[in-house]
N, C-alpha and C positions, 0 to 999 in steps of 0.2 A: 551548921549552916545549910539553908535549903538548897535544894540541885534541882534545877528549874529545867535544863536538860543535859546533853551529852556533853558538852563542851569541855573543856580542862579545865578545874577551878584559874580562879581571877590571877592567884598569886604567880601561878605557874607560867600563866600570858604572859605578865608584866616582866617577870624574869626571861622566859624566852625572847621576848622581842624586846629587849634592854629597855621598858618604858620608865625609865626613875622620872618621878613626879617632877614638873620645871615649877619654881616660883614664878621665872618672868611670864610663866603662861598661865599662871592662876590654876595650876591643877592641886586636886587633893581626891587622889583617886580612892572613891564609894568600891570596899570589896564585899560588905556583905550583902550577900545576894538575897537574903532576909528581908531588910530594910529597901535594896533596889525593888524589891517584889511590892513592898508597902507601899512606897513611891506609886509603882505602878498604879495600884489599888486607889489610891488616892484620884487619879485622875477620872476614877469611874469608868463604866464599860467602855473595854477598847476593840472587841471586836470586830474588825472590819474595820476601824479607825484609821485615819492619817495620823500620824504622830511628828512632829518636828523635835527632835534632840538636836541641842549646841550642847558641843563640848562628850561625846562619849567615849575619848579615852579609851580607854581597851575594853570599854563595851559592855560593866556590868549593866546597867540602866537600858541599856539598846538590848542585851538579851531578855530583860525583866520583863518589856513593853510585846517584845516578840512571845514571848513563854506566855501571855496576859493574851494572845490573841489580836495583838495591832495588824491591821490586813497591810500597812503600809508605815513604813520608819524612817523619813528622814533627816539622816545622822551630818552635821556641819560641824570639821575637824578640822582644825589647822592645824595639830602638829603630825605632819605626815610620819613619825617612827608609828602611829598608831594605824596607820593603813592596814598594814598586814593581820593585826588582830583584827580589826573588823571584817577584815575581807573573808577571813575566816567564819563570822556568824553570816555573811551574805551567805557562805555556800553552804550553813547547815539551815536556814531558810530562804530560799531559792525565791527568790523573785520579790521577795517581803524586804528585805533593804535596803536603801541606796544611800551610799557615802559621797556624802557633796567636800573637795578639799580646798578649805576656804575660811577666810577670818569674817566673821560670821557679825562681823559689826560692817560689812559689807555686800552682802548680799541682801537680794529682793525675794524675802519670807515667802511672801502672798505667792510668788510667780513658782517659788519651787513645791510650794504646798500645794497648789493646783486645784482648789476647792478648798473646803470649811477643814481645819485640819486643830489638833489639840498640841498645847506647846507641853512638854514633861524635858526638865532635864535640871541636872546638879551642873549649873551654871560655876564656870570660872569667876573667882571673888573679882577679878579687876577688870569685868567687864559685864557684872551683870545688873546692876543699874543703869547702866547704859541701854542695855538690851531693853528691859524692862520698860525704860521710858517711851522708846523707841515703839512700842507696843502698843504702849498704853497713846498715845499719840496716829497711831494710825488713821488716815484717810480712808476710803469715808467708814463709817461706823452704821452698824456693829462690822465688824474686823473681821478680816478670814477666820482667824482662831476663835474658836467655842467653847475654850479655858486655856489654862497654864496651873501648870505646877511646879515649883519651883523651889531650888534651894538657894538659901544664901544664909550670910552671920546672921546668927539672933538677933544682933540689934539694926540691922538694915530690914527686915523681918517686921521688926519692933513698928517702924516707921512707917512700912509700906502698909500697914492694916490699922495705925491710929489716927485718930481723929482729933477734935478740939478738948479733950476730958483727957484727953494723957500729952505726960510729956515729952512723947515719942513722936509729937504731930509735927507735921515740917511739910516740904516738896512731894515728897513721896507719897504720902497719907493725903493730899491734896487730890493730887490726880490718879494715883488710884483709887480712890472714892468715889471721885467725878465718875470714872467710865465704869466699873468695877465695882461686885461685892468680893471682899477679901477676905481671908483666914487663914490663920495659923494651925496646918493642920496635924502638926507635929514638930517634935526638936530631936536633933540627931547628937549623938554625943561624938566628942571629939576621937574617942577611940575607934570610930568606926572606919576614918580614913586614912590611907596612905600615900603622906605622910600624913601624922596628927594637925590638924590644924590647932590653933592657939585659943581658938574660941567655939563655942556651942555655934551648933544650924540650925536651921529650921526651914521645914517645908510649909510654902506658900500655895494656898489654891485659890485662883480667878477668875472669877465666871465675870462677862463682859456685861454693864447694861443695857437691855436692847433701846432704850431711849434714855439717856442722860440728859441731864439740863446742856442745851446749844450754846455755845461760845466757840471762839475759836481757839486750839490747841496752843498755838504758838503765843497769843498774846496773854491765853493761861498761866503760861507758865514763866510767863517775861513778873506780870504781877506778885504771882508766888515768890519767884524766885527774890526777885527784889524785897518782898516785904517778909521773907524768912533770913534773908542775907544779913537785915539788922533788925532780928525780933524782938530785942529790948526795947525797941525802938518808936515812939507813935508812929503810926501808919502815915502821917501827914509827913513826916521825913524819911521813913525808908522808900516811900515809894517814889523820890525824888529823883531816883535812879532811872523811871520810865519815864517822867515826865516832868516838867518845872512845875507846873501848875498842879501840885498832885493835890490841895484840898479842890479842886473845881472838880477832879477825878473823882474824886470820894463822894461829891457831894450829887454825882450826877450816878454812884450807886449806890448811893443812899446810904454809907456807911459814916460813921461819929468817925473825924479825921484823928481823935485822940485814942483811938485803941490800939492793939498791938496784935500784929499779924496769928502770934495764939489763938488770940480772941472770935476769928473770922473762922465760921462754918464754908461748907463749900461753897453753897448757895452766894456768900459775900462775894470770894474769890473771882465767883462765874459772874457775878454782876460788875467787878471791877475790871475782867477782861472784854465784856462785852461795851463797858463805856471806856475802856480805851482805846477797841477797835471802832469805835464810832468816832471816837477824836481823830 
């Protein structure tokens, strides 16, 4: 295992400050410091970088980013028994830290990142779609953030980088495509965490578009959401859901009312939010 620096290996933290991994918190704590370092790498030069981590746990991935040269770290933890390990890497990089303690499906990113800052973190499983959307959604655009790299299950993964050629395409693949080029920049195996999780990872990298086709986010993702909620479905009845009138919808984006929301490239989607925001 690589030793990126002085610190105690991972295992020794986790035991000294009693961290046993929570389910209801989505943890599955990254020990080797091999793969956190990959991680890192992934995100591309971090020297002098902002870095935003959710979820750093006892801090392999936050010392990865530090050992990698991030001139700035900040870490959003909600479960406070992990304070004390972190506080620990604050004082072996002095000034390069700061632990925000907070559930981080409530905080204002932009305000704590304080400029263009890079998102890197192995994201809690029951909270990072969430995160993610919440991102990818951001006012106004292009975003504070200047990527993300991200972990999450293989097949959430799957979703977030397909298009209309696989059958991985859904909500995710919708609007990450819109704002975003995405890829899959690796998979992690399950042995790498503690505890095991039940299924394969995968790390996601996101670089924003700096000009996406214009619509508005919210009535994106009302369409999406609607016309993947019953994909079997013609488009002229899932989409029933935003509007009565949904063929005069379709027909004012130019889309065949008989197709099936698979069928729709992004380009459809963004022409069906922006004729519902004009209805």
């Amino acid at each position: 295992m690589a030793q990126i620096d002085e610190l105690p290996p991972l295992r020794d933290v986790i035991a000294r400050f009693g961290l046993d991994a929570r389910k209801s918190l989505g943890q599955n704590f990254l020990l080797d410091l091999n793969l956190t370092s990959r991680i890192a790498r992934t995100a591309g030069d971090l020297a002098g970088a902002t870095v935003v981590e959710v979820g750093p746990g006892p801090g392999g991935l936050t010392r990865a980013l530090l050992a990698a040269g991030a001139g700035r770290v900040v870490a959003i933890e909600r479960d406070e028994r992990c304070l004390g390990a972190l506080a620990e890497i604050q004082a072996h990089y002095p000034g390069r830290l700061e632990v925000v303690s907070a559930d981080a499906l409530t905080v204002d990113f932009a305000a704590l990142a304080g400029g263009p800052a890079r998102i890197v973190a192995n994201l809690p499983y029951n909270v990072g779609t969430a995160l993610l959307v919440g991102w990818l959604k951001t006012e106004p655009w292009p975003p504070w953030w200047t990527s993300a790299t991200l972990m999450f299950q293989r097949e959430v993964a799957e979703r977030i980088v397909a298009d209309e050629s696989s059958d991985a395409y859904g909500r995710l693949g919708v609007l990450a495509g819109w704002r975003t080029e995405a890829r899959i920049a690796f998979d992690v195996s399950p042995k790498a965490f503690v505890p095991p999780p039940k299924v394969t990872s995968s790390v996601v990298h996101l670089v924003p578009r700096p000009a996406p086709l214009p619509c508005p986010p919210e009535a994106l993702e009302r369409v999406v959401a609607a016309a993947f909620g019953q994909r079997r479905k013609m488009l002229r009845s899932s989409l029933r859901g935003v509007t009565p009138d949904s063929e005069a919808l379709l027909a004012r984006a130019g889309i065949d009312p008989t197709r099936r929301a698979e069928e729709i490239g992004i380009p459809g989607f963004v022409a069906l939010a922006n004729a519902l925001q004009g209805a």
